[in-house]
The first five atom37 places (N, CA, C, CB, O) and aatype in JSON, in Angstrom:
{
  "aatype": [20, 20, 20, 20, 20, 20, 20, 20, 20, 20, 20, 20, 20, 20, 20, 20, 20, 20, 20, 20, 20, 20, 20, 20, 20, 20, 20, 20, 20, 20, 20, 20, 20, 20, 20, 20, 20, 20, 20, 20, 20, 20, 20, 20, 20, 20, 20, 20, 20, 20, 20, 20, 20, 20, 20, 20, 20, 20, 20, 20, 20, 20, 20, 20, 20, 20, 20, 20, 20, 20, 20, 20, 20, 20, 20, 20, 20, 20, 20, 20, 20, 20, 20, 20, 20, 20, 20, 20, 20, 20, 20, 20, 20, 20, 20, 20, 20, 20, 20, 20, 20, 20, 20, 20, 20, 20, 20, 20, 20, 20, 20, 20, 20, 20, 20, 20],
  "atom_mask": [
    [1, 1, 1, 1, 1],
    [1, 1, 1, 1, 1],
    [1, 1, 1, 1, 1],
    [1, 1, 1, 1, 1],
    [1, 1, 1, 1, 1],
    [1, 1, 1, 1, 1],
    [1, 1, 1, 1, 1],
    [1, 1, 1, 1, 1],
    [1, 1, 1, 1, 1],
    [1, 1, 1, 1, 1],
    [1, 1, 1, 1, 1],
    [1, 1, 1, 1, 1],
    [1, 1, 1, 1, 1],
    [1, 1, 1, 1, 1],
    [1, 1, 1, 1, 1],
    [1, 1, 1, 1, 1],
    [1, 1, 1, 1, 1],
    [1, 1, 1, 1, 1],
    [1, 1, 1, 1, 1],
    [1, 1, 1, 1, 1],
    [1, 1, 1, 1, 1],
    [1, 1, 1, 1, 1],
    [1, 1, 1, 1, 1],
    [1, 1, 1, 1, 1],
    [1, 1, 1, 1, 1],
    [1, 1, 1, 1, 1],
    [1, 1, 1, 1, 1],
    [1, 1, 1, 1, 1],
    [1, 1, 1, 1, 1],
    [1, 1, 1, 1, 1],
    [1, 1, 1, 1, 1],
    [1, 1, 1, 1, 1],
    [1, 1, 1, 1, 1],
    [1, 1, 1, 1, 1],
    [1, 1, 1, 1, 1],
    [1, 1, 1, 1, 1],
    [1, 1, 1, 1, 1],
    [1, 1, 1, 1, 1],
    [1, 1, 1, 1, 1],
    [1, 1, 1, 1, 1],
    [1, 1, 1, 1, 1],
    [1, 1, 1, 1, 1],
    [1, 1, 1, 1, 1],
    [1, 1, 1, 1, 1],
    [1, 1, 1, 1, 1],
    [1, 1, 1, 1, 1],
    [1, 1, 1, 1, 1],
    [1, 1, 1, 1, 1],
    [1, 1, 1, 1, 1],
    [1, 1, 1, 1, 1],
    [1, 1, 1, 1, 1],
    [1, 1, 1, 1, 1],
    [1, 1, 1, 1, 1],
    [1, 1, 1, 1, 1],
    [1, 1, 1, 1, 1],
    [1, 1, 1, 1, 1],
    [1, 1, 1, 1, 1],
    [1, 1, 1, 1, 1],
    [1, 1, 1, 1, 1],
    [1, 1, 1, 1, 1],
    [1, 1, 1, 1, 1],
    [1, 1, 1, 1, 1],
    [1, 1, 1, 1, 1],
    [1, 1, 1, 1, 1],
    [1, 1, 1, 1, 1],
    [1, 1, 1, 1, 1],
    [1, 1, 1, 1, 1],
    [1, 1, 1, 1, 1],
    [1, 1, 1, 1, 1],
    [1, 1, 1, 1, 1],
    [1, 1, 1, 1, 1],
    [1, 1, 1, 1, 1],
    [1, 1, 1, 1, 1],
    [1, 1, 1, 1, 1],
    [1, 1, 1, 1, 1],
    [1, 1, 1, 1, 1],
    [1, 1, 1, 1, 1],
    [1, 1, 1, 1, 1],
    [1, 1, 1, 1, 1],
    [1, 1, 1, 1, 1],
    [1, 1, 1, 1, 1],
    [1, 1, 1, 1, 1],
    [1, 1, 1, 1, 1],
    [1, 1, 1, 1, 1],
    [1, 1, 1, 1, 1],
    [1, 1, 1, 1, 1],
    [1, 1, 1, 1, 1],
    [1, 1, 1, 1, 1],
    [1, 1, 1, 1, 1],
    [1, 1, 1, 1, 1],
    [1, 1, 1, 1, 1],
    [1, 1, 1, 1, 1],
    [1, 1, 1, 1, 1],
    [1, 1, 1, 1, 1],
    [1, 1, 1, 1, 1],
    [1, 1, 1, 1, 1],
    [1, 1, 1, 1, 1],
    [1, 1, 1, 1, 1],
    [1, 1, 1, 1, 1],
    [1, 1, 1, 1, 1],
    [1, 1, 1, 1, 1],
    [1, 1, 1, 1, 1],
    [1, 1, 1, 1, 1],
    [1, 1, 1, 1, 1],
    [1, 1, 1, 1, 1],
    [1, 1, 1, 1, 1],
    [1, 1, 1, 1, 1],
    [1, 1, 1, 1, 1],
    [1, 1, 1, 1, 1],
    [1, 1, 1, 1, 1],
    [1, 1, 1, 1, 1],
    [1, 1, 1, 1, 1],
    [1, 1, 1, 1, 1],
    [1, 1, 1, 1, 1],
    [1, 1, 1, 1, 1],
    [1, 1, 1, 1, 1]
  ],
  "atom_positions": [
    [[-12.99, -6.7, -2.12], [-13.38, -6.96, -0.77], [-12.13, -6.97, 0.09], [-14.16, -8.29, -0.66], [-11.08, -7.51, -0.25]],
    [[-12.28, -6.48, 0.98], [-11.21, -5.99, 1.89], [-11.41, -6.71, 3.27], [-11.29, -4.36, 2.05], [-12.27, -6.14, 3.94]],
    [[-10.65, -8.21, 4.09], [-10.85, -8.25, 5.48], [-10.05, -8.28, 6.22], [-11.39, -8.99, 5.85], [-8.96, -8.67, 5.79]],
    [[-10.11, -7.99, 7.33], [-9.17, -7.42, 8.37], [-9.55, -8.33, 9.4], [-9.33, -5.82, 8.77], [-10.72, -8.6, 9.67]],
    [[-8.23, -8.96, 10.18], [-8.01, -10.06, 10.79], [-7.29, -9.26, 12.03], [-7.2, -11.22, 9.89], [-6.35, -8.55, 11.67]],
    [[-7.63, -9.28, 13.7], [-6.85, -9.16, 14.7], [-6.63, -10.49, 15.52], [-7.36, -8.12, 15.44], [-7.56, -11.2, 15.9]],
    [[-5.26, -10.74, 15.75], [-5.5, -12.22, 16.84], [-4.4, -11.94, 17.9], [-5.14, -14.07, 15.98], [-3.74, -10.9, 17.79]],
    [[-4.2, -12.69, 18.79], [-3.2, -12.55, 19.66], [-2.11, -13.43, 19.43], [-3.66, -12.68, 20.89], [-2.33, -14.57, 19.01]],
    [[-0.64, -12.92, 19.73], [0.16, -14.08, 19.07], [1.62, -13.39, 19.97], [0.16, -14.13, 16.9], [1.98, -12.24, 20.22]],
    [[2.18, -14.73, 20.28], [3.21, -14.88, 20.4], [4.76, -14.07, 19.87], [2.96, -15.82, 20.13], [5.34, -14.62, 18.93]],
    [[5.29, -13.01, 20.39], [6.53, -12.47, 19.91], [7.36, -13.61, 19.31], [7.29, -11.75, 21.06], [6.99, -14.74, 19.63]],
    [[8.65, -13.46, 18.3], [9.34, -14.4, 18.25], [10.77, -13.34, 17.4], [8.46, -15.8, 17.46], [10.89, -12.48, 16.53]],
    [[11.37, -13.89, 18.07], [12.57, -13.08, 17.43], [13.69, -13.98, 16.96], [13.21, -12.05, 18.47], [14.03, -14.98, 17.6]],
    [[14.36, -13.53, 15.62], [15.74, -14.38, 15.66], [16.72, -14.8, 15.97], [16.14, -14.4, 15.37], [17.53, -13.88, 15.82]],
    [[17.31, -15.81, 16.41], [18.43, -16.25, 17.27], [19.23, -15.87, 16.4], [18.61, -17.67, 17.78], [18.81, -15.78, 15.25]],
    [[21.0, -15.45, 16.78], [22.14, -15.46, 15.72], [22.47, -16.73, 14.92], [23.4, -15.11, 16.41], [23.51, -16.81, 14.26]],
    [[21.54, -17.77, 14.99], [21.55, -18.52, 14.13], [20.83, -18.76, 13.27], [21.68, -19.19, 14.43], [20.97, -19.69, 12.47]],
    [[19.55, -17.59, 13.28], [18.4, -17.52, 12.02], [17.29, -18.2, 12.16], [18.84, -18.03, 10.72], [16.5, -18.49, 11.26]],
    [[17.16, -18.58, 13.73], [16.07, -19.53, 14.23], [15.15, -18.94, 14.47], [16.26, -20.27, 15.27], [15.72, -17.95, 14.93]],
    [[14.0, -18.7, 14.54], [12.76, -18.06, 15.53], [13.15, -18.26, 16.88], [11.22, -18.79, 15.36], [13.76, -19.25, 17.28]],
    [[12.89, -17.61, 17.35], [12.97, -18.16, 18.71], [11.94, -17.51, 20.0], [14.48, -17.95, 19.07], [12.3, -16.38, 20.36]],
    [[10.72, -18.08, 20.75], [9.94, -17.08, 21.42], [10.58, -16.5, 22.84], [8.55, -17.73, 21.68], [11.21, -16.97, 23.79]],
    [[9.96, -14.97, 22.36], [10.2, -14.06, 23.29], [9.52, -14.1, 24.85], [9.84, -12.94, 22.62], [9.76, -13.52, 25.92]],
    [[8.67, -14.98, 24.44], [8.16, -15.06, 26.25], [6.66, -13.96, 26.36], [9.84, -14.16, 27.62], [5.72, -14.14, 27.13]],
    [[6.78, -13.12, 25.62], [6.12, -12.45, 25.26], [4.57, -12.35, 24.65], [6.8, -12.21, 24.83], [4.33, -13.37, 24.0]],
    [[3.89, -11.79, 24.67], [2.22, -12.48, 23.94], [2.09, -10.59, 23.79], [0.49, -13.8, 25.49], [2.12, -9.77, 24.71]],
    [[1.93, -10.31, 22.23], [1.52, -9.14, 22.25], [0.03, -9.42, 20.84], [3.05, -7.97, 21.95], [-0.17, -10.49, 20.26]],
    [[-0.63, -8.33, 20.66], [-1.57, -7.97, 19.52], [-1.24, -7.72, 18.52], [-2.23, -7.12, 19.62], [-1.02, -6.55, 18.21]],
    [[-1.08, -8.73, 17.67], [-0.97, -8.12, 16.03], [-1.42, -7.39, 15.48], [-1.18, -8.63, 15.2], [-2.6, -7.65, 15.29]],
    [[-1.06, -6.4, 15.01], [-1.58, -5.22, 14.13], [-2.99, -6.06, 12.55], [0.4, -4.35, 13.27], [-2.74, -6.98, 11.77]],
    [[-4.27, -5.26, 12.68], [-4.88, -5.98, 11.69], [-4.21, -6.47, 10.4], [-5.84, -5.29, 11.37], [-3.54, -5.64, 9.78]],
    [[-4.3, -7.57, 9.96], [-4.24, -7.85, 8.74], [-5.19, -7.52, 7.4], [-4.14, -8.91, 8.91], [-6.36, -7.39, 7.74]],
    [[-4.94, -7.35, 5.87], [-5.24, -7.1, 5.14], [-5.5, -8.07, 3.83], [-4.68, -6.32, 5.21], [-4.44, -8.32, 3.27]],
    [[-6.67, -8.68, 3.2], [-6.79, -9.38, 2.13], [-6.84, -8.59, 0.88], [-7.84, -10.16, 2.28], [-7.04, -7.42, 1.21]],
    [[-6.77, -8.68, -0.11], [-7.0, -7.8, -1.54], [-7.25, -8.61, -2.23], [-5.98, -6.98, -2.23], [-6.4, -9.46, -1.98]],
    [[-8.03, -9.07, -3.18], [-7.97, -10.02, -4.17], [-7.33, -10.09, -5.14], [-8.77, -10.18, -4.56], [-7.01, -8.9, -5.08]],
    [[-6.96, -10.34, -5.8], [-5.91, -10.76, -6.86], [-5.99, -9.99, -7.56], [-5.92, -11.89, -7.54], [-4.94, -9.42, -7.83]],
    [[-7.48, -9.45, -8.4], [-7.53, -7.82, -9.35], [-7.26, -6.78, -8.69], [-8.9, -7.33, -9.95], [-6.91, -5.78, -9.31]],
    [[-7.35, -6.77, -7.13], [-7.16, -5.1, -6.67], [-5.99, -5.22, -6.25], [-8.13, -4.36, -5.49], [-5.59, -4.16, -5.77]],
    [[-4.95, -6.35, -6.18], [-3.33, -6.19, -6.11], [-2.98, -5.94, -7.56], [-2.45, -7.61, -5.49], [-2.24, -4.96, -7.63]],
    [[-3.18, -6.33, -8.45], [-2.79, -5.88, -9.49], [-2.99, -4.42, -10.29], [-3.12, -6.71, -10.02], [-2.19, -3.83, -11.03]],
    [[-4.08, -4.14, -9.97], [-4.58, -2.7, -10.09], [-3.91, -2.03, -9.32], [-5.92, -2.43, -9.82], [-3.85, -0.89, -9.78]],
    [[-3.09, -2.16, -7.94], [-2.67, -1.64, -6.82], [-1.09, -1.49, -7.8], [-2.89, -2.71, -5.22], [-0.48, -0.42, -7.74]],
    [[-0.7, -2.36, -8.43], [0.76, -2.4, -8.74], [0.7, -1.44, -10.09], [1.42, -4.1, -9.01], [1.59, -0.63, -10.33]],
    [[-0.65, -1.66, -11.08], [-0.58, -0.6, -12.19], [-0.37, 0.89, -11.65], [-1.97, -0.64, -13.04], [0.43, 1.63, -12.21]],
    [[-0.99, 1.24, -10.7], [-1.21, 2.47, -10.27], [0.19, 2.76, -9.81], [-2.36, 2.6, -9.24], [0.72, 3.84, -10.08]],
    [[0.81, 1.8, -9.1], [2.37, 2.18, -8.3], [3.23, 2.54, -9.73], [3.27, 0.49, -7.22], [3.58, 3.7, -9.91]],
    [[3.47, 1.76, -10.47], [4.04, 1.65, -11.88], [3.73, 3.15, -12.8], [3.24, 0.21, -12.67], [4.57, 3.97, -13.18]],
    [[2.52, 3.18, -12.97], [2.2, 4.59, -13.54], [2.37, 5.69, -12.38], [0.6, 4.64, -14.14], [2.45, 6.86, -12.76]],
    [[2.42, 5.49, -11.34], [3.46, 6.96, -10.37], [4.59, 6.98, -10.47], [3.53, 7.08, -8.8], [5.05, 8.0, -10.99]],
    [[5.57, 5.87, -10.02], [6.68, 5.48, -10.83], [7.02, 6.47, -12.42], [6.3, 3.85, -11.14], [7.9, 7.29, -12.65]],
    [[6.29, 6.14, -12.98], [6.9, 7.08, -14.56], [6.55, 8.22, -14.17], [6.17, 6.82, -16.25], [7.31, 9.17, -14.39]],
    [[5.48, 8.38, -13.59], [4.93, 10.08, -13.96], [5.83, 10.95, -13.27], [3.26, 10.55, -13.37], [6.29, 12.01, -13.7]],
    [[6.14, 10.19, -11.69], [7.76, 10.72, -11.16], [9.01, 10.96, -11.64], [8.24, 10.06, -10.44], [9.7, 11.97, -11.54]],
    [[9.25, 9.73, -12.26], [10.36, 9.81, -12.95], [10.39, 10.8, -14.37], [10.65, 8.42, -13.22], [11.37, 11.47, -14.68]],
    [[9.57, 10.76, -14.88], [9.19, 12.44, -15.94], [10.02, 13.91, -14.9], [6.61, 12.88, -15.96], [10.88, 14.74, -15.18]],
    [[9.45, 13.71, -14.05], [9.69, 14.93, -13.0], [11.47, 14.81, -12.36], [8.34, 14.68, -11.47], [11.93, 15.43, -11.4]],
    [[12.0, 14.1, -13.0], [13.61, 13.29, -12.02], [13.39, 13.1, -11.12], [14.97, 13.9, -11.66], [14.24, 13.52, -10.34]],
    [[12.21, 12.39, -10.45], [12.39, 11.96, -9.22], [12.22, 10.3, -9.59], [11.31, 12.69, -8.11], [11.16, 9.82, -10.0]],
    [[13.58, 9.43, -9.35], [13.58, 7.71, -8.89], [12.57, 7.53, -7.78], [15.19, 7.1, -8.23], [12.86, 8.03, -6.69]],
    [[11.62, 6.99, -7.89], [10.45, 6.2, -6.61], [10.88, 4.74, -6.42], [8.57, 6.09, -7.18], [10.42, 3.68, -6.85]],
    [[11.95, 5.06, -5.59], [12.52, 3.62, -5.06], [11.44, 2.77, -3.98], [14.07, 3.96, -4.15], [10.32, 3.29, -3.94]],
    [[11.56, 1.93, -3.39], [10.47, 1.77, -2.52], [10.66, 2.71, -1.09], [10.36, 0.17, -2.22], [9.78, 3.25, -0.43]],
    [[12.07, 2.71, -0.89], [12.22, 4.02, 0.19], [11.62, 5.0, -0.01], [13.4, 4.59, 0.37], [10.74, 5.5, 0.69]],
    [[12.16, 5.47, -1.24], [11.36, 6.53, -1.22], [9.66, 6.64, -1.59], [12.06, 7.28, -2.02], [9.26, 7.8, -1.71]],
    [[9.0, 5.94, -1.72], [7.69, 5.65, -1.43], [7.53, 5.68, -0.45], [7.19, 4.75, -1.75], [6.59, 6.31, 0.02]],
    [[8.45, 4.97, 0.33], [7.94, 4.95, 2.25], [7.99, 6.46, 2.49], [9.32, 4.01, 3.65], [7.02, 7.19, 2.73]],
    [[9.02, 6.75, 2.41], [9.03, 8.66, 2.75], [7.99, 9.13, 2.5], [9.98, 9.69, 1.92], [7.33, 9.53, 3.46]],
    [[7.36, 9.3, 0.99], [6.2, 9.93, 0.53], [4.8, 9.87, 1.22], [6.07, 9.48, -0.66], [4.11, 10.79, 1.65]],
    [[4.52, 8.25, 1.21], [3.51, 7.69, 1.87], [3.31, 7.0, 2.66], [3.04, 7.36, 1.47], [4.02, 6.0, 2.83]],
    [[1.99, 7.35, 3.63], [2.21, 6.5, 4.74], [1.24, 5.15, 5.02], [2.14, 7.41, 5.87], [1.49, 4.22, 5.78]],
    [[0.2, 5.34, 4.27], [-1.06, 4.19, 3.54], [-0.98, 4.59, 2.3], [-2.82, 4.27, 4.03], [-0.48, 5.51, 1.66]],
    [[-1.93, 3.17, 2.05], [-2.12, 2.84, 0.79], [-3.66, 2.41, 1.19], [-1.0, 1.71, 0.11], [-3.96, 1.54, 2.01]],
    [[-4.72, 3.33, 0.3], [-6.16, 2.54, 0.32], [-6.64, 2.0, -0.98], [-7.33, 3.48, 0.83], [-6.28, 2.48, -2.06]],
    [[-7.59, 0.85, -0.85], [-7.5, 0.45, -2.35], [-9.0, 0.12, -1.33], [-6.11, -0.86, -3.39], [-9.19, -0.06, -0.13]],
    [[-9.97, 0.16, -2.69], [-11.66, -0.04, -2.81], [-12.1, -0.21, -4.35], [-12.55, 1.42, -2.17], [-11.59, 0.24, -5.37]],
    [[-12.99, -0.86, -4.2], [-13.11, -1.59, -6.02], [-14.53, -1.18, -5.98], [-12.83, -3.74, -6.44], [-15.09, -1.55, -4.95]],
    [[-15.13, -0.65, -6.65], [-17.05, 0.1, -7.03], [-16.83, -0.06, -8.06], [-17.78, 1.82, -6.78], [-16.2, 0.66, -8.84]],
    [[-17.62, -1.62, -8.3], [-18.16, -1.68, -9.72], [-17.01, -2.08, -10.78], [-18.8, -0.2, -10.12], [-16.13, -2.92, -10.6]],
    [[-17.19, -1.35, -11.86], [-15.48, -1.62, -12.9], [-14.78, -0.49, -12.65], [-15.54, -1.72, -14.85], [-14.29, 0.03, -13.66]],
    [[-14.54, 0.15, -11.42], [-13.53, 0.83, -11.05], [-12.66, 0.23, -10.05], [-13.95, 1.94, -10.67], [-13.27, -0.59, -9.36]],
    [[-11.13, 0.41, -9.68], [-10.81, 0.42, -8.69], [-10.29, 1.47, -8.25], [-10.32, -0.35, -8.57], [-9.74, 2.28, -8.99]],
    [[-10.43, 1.67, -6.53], [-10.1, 3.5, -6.06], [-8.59, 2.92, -5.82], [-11.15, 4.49, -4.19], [-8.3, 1.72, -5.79]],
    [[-7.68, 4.02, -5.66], [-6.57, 3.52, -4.99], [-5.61, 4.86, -4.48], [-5.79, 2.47, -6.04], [-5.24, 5.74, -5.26]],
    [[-5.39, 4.84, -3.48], [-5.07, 6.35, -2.8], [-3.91, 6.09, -1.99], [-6.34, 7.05, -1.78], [-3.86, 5.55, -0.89]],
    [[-2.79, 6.62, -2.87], [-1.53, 6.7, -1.81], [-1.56, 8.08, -0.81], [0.0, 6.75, -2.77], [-1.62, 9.28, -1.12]],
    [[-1.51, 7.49, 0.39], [-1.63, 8.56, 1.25], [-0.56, 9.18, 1.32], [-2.01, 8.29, 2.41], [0.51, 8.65, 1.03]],
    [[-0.71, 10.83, 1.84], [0.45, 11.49, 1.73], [1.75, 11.08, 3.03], [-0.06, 13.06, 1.76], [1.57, 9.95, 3.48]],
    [[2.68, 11.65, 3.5], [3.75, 11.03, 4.28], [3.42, 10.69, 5.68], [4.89, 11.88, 4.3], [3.92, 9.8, 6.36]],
    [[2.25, 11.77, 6.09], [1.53, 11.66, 7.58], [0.51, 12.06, 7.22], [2.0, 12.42, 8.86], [0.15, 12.71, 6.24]],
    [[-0.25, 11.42, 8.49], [-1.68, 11.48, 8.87], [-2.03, 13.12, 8.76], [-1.93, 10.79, 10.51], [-2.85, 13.62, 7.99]],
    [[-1.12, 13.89, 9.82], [-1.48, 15.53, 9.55], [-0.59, 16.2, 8.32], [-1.09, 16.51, 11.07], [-0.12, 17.32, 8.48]],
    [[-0.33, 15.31, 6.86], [-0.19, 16.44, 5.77], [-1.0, 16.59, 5.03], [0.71, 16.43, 5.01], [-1.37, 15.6, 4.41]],
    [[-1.5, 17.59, 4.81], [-2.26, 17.98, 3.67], [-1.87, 18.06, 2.65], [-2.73, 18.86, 3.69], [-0.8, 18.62, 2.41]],
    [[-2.7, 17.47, 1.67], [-1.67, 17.27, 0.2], [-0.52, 16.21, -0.43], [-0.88, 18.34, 0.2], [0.39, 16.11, 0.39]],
    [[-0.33, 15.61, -1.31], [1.25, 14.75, -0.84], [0.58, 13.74, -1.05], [2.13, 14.81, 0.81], [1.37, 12.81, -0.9]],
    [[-0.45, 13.33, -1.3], [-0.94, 12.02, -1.71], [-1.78, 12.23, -3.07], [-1.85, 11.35, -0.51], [-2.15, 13.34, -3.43]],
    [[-2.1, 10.82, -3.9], [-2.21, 10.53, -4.95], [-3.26, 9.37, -5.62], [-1.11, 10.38, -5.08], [-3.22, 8.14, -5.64]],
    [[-4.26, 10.41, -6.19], [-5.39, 9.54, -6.33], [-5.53, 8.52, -7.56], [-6.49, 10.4, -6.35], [-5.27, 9.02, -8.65]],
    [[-5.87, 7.28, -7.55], [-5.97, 6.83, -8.7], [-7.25, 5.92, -8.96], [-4.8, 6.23, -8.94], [-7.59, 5.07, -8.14]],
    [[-8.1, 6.21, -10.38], [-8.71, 4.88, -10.71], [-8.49, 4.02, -11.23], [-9.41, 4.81, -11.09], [-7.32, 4.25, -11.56]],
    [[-8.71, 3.16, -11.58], [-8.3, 1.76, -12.2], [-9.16, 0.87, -12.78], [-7.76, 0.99, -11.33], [-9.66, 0.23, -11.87]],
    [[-9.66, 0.44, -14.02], [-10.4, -0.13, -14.76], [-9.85, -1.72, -14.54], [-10.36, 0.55, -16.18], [-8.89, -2.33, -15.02]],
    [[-10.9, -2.08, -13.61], [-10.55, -2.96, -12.93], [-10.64, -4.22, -14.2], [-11.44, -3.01, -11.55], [-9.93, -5.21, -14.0]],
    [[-11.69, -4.21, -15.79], [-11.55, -5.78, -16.24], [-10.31, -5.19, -17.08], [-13.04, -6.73, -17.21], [-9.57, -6.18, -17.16]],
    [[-9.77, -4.3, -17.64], [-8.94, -3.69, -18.44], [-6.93, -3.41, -17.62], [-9.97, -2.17, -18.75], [-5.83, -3.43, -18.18]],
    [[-7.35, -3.17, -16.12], [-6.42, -2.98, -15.67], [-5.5, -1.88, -16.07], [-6.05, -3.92, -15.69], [-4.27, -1.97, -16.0]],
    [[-6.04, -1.03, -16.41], [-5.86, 0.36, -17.16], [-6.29, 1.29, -16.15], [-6.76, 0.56, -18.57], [-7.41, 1.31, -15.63]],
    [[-4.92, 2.39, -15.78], [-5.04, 3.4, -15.35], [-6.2, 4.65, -15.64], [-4.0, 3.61, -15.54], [-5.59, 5.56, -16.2]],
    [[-7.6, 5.02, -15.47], [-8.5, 6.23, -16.0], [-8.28, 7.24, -15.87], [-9.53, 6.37, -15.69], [-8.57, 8.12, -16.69]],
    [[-7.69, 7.42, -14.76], [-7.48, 8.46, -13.68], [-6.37, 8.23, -12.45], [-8.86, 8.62, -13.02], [-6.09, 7.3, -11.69]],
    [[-5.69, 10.15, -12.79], [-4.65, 10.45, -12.07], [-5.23, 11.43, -11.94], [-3.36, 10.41, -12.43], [-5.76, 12.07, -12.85]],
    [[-5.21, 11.85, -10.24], [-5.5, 13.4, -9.37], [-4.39, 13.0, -8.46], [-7.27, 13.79, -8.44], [-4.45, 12.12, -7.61]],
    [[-3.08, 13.98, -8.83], [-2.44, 14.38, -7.56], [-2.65, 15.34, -6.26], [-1.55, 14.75, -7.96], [-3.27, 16.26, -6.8]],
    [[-2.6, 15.51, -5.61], [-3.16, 16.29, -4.48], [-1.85, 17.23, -4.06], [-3.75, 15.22, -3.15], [-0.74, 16.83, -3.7]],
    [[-2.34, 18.71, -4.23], [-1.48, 19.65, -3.8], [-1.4, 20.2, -2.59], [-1.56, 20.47, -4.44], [-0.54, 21.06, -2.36]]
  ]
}
């Protein structure tokens, strides 16, 4: 189950002394995201098994370079599956992202579809 939270809130930025400090400012927080505890973990098997399957290929998947690659991350749980879809680097690339299922009581990778 997935919920998404918008509220209004207060800017606050750090003083050179590591303080919060408010900006004066009142902007919209970008939605927030819940996952439950099996679909973060399923979320981290799936990162972990791209991780190797990359690194097979010499490519290190640092978290930078994850950011480069992808630009979301969707995760949806049906049943004893979990979906989990690293999106490719932008909204307009085709291809470049990476599908995964996830045996959600097992926590076992089923399925890998990379997208060309």
């Amino acid at each position: 189950m997935v919920v998404l939270v918008s509220v209004g809130a207060t800017q606050f930025a750090l003083s050179p002394s590591g303080r919060a400090e408010e900006t004066g400012k009142s902007e919209k927080l970008a939605p927030g995201v819940t996952l439950e505890s099996r679909e973060m973990a399923a979320l981290i098997v799936a990162y972990e098994d791209y991780r190797a399957w990359l690194k097979g290929e010499g490519i290190d998947l640092t978290l930078a370079e994850f950011i480069k690659r992808h630009h979301a991350i969707w995760v949806r749980r049906e049943g004893a599956q979990i979906h989990i879809h690293f999106h490719p680097a932008s909204e307009l690339t085709a291809g470049g992202g990476v599908r995964y299922l996830v045996d959600a009581k097992r926590l076992q990778v089923t399925e890998r579809i990379g997208e060309r």
